[in-house]
C-alpha positions as CSV (number, residue, x, y, z in Angstrom):
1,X,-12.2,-0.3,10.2
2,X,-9.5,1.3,9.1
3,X,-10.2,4.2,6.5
4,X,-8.6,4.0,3.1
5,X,-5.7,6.5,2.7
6,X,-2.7,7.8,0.4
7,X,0.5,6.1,1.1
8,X,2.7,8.2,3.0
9,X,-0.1,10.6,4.4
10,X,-0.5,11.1,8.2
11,X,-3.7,9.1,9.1
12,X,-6.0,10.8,12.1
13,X,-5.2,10.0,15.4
14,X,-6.0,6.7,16.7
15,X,-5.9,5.0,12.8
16,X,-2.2,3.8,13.3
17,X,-2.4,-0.5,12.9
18,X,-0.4,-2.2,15.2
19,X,2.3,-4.0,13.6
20,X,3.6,-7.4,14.7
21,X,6.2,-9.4,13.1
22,X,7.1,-12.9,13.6
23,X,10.3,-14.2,12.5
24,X,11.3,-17.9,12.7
25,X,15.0,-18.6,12.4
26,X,16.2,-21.5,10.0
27,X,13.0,-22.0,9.2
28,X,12.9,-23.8,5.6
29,X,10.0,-23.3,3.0
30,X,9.3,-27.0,3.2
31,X,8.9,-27.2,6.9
32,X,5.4,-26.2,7.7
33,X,2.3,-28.2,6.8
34,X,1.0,-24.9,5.3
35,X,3.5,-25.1,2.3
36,X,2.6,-29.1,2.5
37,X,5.4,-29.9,5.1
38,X,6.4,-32.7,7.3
39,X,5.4,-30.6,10.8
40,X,1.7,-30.1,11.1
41,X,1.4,-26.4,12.7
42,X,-2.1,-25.6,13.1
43,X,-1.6,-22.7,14.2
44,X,0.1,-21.3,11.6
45,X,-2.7,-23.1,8.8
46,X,-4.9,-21.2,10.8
47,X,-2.9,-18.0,10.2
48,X,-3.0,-18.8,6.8
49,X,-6.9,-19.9,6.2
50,X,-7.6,-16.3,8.2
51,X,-4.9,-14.2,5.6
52,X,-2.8,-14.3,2.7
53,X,-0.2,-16.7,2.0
54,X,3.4,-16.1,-0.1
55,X,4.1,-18.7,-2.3
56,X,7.5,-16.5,-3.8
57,X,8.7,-14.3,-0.6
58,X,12.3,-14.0,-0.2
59,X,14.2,-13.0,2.7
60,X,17.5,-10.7,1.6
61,X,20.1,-13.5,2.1
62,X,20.5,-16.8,2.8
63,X,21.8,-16.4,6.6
64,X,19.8,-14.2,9.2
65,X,22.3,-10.8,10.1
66,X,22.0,-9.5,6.3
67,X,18.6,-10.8,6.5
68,X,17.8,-8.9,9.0
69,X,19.6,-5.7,8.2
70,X,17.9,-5.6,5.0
71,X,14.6,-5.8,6.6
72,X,14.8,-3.5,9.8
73,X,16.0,-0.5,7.0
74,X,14.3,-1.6,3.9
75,X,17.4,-1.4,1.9
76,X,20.0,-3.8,0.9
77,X,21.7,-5.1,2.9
78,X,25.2,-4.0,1.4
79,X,24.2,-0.4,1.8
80,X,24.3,-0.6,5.8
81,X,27.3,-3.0,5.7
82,X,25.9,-6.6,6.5
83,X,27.0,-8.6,4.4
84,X,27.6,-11.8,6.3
85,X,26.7,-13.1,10.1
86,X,27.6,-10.5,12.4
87,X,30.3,-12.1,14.4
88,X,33.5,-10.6,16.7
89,X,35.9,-12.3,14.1
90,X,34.5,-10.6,11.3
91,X,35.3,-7.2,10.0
92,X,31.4,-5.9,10.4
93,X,30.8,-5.8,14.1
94,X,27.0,-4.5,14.0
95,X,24.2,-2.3,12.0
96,X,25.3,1.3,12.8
97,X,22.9,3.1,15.1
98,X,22.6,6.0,12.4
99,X,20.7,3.8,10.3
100,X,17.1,4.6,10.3
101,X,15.1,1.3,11.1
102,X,11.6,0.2,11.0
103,X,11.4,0.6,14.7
104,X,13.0,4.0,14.9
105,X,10.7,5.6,12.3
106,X,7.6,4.2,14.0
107,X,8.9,5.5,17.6
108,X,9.2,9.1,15.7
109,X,5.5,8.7,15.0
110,X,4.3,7.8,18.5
111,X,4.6,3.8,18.6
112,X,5.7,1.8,21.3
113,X,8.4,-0.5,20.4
114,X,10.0,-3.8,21.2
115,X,12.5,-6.9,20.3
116,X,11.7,-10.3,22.1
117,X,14.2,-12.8,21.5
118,X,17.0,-12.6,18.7
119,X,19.2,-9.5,17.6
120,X,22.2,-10.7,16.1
121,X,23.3,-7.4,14.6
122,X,26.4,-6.4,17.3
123,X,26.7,-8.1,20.3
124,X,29.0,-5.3,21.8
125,X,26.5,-2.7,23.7
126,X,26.8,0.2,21.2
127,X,24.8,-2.3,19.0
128,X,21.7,-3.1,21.3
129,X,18.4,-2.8,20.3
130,X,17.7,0.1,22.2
131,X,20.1,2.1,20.4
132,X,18.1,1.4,17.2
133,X,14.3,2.8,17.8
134,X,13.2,-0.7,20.4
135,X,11.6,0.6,23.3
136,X,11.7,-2.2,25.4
137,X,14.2,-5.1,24.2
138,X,14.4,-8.9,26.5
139,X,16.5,-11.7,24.8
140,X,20.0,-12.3,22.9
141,X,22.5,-10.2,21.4
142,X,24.5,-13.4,19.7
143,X,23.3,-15.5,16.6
144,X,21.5,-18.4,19.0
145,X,22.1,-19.2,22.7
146,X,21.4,-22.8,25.2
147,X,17.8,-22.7,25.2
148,X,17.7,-23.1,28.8
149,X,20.5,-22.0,30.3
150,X,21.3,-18.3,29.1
151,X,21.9,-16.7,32.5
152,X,24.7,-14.7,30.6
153,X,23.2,-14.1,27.7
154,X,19.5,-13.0,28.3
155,X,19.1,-9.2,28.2
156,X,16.9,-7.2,29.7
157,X,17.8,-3.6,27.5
158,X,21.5,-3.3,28.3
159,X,21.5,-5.5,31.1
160,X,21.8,-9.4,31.7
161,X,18.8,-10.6,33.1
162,X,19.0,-14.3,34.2
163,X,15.0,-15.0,32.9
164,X,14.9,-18.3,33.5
165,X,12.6,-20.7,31.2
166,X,12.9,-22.4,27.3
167,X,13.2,-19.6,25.3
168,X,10.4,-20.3,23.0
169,X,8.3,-19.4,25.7
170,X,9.8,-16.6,27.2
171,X,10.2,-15.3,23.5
172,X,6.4,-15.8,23.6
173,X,5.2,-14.8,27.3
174,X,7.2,-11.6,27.0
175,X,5.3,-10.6,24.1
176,X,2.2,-11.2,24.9
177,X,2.9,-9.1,28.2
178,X,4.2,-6.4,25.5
179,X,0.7,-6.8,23.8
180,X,-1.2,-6.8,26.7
181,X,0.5,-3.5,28.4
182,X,0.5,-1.5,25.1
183,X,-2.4,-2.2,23.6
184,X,-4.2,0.8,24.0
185,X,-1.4,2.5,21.7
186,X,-0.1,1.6,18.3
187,X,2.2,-0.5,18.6
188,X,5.5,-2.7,17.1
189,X,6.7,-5.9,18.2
190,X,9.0,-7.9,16.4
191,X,8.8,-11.5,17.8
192,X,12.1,-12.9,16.9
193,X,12.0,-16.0,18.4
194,X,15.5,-18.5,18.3
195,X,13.4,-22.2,17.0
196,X,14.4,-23.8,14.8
197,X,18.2,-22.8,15.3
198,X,20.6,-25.1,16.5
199,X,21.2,-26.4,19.4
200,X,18.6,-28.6,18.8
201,X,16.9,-28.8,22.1
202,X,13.0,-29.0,23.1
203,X,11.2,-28.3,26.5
204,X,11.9,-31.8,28.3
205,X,16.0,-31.1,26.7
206,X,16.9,-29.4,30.5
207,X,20.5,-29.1,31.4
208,X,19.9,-32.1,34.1
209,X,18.2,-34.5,31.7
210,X,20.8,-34.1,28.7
211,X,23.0,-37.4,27.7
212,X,26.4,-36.5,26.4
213,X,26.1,-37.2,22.2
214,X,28.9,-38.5,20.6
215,X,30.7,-36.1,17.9
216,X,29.9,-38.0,14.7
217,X,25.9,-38.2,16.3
218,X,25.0,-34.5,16.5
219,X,24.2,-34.0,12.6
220,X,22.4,-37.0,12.4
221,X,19.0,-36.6,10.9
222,X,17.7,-39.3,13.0
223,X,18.5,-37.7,15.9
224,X,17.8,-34.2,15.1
225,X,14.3,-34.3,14.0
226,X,12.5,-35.2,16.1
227,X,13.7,-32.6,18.2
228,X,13.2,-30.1,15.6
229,X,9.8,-30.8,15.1
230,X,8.9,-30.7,18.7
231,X,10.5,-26.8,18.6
232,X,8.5,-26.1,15.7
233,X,5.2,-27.1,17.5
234,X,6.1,-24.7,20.4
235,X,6.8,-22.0,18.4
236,X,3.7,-22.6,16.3
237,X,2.0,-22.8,19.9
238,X,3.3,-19.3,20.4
239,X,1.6,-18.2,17.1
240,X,-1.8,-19.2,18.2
241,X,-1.3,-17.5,21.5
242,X,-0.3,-13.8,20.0
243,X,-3.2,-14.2,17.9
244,X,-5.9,-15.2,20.5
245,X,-4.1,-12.5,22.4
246,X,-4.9,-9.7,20.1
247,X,-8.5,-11.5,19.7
248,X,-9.3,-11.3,23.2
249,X,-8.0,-7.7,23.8
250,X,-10.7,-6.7,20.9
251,X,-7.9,-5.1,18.5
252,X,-7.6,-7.5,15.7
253,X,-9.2,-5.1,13.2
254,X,-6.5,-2.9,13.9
255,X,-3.0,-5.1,14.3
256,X,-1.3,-6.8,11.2
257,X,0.4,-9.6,12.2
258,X,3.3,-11.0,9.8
259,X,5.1,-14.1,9.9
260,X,8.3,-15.1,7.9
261,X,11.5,-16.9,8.5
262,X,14.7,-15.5,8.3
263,X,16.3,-17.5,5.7
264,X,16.3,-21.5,4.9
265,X,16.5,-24.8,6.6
266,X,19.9,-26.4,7.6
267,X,20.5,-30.0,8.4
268,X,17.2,-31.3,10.0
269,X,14.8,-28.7,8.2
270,X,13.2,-29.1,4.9
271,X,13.2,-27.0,2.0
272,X,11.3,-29.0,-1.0
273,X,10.7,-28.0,-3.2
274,X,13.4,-26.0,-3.4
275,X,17.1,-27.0,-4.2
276,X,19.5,-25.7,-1.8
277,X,19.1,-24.1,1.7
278,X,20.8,-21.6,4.3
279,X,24.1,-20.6,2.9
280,X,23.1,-20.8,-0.4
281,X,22.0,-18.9,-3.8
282,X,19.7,-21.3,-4.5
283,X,15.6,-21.2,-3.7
284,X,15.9,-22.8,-0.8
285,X,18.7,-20.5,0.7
286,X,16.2,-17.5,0.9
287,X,12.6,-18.3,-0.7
288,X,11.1,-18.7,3.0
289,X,7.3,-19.3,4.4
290,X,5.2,-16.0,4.8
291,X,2.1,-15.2,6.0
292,X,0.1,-11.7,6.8
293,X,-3.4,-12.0,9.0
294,X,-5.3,-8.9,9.2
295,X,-8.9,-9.8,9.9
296,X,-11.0,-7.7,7.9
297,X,-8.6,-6.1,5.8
298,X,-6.4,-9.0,4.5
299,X,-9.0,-11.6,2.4
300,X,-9.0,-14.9,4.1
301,X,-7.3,-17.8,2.8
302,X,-6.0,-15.5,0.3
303,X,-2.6,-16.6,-1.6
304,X,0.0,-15.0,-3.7
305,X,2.5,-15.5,-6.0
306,X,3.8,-12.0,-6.5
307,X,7.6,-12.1,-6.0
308,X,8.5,-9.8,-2.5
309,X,11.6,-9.4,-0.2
310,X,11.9,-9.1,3.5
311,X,13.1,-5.4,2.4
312,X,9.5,-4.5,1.3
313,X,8.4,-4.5,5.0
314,X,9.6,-1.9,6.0
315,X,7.9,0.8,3.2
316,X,4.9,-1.8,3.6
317,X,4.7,-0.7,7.3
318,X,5.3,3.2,6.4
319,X,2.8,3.2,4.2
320,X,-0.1,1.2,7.1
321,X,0.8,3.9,9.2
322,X,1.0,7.1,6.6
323,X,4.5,7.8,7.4
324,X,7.1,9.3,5.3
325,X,10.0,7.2,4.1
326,X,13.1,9.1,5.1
327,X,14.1,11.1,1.9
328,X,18.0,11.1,3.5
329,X,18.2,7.6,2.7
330,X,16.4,6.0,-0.3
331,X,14.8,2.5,0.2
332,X,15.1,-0.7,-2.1
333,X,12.2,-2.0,-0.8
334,X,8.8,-1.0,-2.0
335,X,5.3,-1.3,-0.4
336,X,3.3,-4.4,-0.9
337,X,0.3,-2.3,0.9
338,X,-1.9,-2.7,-2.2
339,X,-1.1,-6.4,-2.4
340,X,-2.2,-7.0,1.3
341,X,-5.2,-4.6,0.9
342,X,-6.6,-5.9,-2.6
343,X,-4.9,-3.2,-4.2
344,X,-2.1,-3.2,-7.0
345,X,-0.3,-5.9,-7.5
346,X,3.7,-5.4,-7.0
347,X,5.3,-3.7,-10.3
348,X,8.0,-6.1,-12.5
349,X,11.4,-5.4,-10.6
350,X,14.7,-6.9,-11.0
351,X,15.9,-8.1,-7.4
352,X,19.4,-8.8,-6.3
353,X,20.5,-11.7,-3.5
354,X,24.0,-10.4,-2.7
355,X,26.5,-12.9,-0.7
356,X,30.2,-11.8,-1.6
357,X,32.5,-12.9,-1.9
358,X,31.7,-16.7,-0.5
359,X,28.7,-17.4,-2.5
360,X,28.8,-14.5,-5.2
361,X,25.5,-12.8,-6.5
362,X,22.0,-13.8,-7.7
363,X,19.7,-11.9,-9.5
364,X,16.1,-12.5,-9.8
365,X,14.4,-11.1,-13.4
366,X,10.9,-12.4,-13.3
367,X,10.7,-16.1,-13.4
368,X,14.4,-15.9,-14.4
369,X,17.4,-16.5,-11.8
370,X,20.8,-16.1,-12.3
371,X,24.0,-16.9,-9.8
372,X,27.8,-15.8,-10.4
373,X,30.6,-16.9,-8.5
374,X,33.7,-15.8,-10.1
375,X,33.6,-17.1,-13.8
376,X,31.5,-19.8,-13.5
377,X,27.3,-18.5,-14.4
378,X,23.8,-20.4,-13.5
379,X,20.7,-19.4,-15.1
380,X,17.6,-20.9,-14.2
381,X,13.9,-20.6,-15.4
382,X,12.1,-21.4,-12.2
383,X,8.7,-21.7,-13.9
384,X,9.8,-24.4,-15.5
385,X,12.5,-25.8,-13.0
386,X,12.0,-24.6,-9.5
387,X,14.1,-27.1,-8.2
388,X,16.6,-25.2,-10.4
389,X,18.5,-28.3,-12.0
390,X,18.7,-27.5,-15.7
391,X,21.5,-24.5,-16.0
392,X,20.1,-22.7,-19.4
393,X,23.3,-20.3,-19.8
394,X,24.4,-22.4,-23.2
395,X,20.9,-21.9,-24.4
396,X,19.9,-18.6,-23.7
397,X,23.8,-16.9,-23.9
398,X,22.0,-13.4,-24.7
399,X,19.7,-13.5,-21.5
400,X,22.5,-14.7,-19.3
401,X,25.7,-12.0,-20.7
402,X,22.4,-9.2,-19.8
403,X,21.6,-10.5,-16.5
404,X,25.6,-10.8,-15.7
405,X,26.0,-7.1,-16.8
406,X,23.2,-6.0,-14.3
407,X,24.8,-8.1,-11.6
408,X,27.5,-6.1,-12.0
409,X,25.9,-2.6,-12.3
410,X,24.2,-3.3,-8.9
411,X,27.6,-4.7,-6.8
412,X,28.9,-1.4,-8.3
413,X,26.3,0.4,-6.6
414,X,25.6,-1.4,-3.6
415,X,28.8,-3.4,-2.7
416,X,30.5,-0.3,-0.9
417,X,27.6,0.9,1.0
418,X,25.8,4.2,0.1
């Protein structure tokens, strides 16, 4: 076991957890039969009946590069400069290698590092992984690849690497070679797998076997998911093998695994609940599935409502370890250590969802929710309407002119990066 200790002080040698993060992409909070889906993944119930489930986790936005800016430096995502996909057309062409990261500050502490599968924060070379505290990095630069054929887009650190296979299970062979090779050392792996992404593709889907689908077919639900959920059992697969993994290697007492998606379902996914999903303000754009398992230190079949970010990872991981938080560079994010632990339970905060200019801002004040676009205001009482269909602005004018002026206040102070 693990002995207690203040955040932010150095632990003695050998007390570091590992830390493993897996991160679905698309994913939508009405996916998995955990959150009472249409997919049964008993792998991740299992995660689940063994930890602590979020039942109000939000990643930063509702699309994955902000997403996961925001929680690789535990700061908004406006601060570093992401505030849409990262893509060669747009004006941000990837998170700046000055940035401190997750991955960076645990190197600087004596952990081994490593990306399988998805970056998608520069696809040029000055943005790999490696540049950004990842050790060891084997997958995709670009926001989704050909599940099967990637010879010229598979990386192996700076260097194409034709790996051939479905890329759940490279995603998920590769790290459980990471596990297996490092285990002995603390460690970080963030499993950052490509399922449930588009194209919508599963094992038997090889380039040889694929019929040519007519233009006004691809979007069809019909034809979609059943492919979709066949990628979510793999991945769920995947799941059960990392955790037998760190089972069998006798370090489970030791290793927090975490488990998230990167923002909401589009098209074939599910997000009920929740109105709305990827590319949006609403619930379903960035209220995602999350689990932590950390046998003997997380409760089992613990749950929790307490409102978190993906942000709060990153001072959450600090914390496990007893490392500062760089002081250069303040985070958003705070620790959810106590939370995890049986501690504290997270302090009242008000939390911003930032998508400018295409979707505008929303702004999270307990279980109140506001979205402005331009003139037009939403506010919301999700304890009363989660599916956020009542707009109470006419009702509650004071509430709604307060959270607008906040809104404001914050794009002020984040919108231009500091």
């Amino acid at each position: 076991m693990i002995a207690p200790h203040c955040p932010g002080e150095p632990l003695a040698a050998g007390t570091r957890p590992n830390i493993i993060v897996i991160m679905a992409d698309d994913l939508g909070y009405g996916d998995t039969s955990v959150y009472d889906g249409w997919v049964k993944t008993p792998q991740l119930e299992r995660m689940a009946a063994e930890g602590m489930t979020f039942t109000d986790f939000h990643t930063n936005s509702s699309v994955c590069s902000p997403t996961r800016a925001a929680f690789l430096t535990g700061r908004y995502q406006q601060r570093v400069g992401i505030v849409d996909v990262v893509a060669r057309h747009l004006d941000t062409p990837g998170l700046s290698p000055s940035q401190a990261t997750l991955p960076s500050l645990l190197k600087s502490a004596g952990y081994k590092t490593a990306l399988q599968g998805k970056w998608h924060l520069g696809m040029e070379q000055e943005f790999n992984p490696v540049h950004h505290g990842f050790d060891e990095f084997r997958g995709y630069l670009d926001g989704y690849i050909d599940y099967h054929s990637h010879k010229n887009s598979w990386h192996n650190g700076t260097e194409i690497e034709d790996q051939e296979g479905y890329s759940t299970h490279l995603i998920t062979s590769n790290s459980l070679r990471f596990i297996e090779a490092n285990h002995d050392n603390p460690f970080f792996l963030l499993v950052a797998h490509e399922a449930v992404h588009l194209p919508f593709q599963t094992p038997a889907d090889t380039p040889d076997k694929r019929e040519p689908i007519p233009k006004g077919e691809r979007w069809k639900r019909e034809r979609i998911r059943p492919k979709y959920k066949i990628m979510l059992e793999e991945m769920d697969k995947g799941v059960g093998q990392i955790l037998d993994k760190v089972n069998k290697l006798g370090i489970a007492e030791n290793t927090l695994v975490f488990f998230l998606s990167d923002n909401g379902a589009i098209g074939a996914g599910g997000n009920e609940p929740l109105r709305g999903g990827k590319f949006s303000h609403y619930e379903g754009g960035h209220r995602v599935p999350a689990i932590a398992w950390w046998p003997g230190k997380i409760a089992a079949g613990s749950k929790t409502d307490a409102t978190a970010m993906g942000m709060d990872f990153l001072p959450t991981a600090l914390d496990l370890a007893g490392i500062p938080a760089p002081a250069e560079r303040p985070l958003d994010g705070i620790s959810m250590e106590g939370l995890l632990l049986g501690g504290p339970e997270l302090p009242d905060r008000k939390l911003f969802f930032g998508y400018e200019p295409k979707l505008g801002t929303a702004m999270r004040d307990g279980d109140w929710k506001m979205i402005v676009k331009g003139e037009k205001r939403e506010l919301y009482n999700l304890t009363d309407d989660l599916g956020e269909r009542v707009n109470l602005v006419e009702k509650f004018p004071e509430r709604a002119a307060s959270m607008a002026e906040q809104i404001e206040k914050w794009k002020a102070q984040t919108l231009q990066g500091s």
